[in-house]
N, C-alpha and C positions, 0 to 999 in steps of 0.2 A: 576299574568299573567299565562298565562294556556302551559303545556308542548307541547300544539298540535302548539302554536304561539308561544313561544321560541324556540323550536324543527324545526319550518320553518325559523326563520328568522334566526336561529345560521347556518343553512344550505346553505341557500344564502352565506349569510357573509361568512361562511366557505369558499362557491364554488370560490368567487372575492378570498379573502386570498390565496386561494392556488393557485390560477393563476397565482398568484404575483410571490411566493413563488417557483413554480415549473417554473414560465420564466427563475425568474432572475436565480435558480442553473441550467436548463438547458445553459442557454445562456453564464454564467461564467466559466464552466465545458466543454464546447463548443470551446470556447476560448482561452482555457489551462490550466485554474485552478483547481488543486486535488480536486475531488468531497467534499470530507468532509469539507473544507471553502466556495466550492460556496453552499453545501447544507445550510450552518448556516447562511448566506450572505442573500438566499434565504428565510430561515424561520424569519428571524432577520425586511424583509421587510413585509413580509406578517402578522406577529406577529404583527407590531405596527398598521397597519390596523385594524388588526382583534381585537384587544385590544378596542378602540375607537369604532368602528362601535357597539360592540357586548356591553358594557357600556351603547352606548346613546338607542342601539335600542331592543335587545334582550332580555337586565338582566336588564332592568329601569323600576323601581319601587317604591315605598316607603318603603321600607326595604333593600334596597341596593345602594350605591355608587360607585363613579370611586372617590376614592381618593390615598395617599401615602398606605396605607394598603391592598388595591386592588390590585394596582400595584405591588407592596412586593409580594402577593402571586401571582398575574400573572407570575411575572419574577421568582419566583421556579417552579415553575408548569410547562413554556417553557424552563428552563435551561435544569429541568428531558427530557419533550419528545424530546426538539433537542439532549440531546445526547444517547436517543436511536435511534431518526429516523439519526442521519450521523455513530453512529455507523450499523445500519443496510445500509446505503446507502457505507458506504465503504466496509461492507463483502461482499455487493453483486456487487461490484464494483472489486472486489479482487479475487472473484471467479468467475462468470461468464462477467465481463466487463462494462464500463461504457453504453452502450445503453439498457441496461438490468437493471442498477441502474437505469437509467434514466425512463424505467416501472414497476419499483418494488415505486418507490416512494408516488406514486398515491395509493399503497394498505398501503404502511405503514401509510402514510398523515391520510389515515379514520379512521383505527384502531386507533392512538393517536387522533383524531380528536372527536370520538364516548367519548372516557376518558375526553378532554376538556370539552366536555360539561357536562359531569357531574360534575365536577370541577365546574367549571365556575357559574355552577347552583347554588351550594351547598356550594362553601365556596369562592370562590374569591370575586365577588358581593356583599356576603352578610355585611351590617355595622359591 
C-alpha cells in the first residue's frame, strides 16, 4: 500500500481518534478531574478506536496483521506516548493552567501522532 494512502487514511483515523480523545479529557478535566487521568481516560478512548480502524483500513495488507503481537506492540508504543503527552499535559497544566493544557494538547497529540505512524508503519502491523 503506498504512503500517499496510508499517510491519508492514518490522518482521517487520526483526526476521529483524537476528537474522541481530546472530548472526553476536555469534558473530564471540565468536570473536576486532575488533567493527567482524564488526559489518559481520553487517549485510552481514542487509542482503541484508533487501534481497530487503522488495522482494518490503513496498515491492511498481506504482510501485516491485527493479532495478540500487534497489539503487544500497540499497547508499548501508547503506554510510551501517553506518558509523555500527560506528562506534557500536566507541566503545562502546572505552569500556565488548565485552559492552556487544554490548547497545548492538540500540538503535542501531532507530534506523537507524526511518531505513531511511523511505528505503526514499520513495526506494529507488520506479522
Amino acid at each position: 500500500m503506498s504512503l500517499r494512502r496510508q499517510g491519508g487514511h492514518y490522518l482521517a483515523i487520526g483526526g476521529l481518534q483524537y476528537l474522541v480523545d481530546w472530548g472526553v479529557t476536555v469534558w473530564l478535566s471540565h468536570m473536576g478531574m486532575l488533567i493527567e487521568p482524564a488526559n489518559i481516560t481520553g487517549r485510552v478512548s481514542g487509542a482503541l478506536l484508533g487501534y481497530w480502524l487503522n488495522g482494518k483500513f490503513t496498515f491492511a495488507g498481506e504482510d501485516t496483521a491485527m493479532g495478540r503481537v500487534q497489539f503487544q506492540r500497540f499497547a508499548l508504543m501508547w503506554l510510551c506516548t501517553t506518558a509523555i503527552s500527560t506528562f506534557s499535559m500536566g507541566a503545562v497544566d502546572d505552569v500556565l493552567g488548565l485552559k492552556w493544557a487544554w490548547l497545548a494538547k492538540p500540538v503535542v497529540e501531532v507530534a506523537l501522532g507524526l511518531v505513531g505512524f511511523l511505528v505503526s508503519r514499520h513495526w506494529i502491523y507488520r506479522r
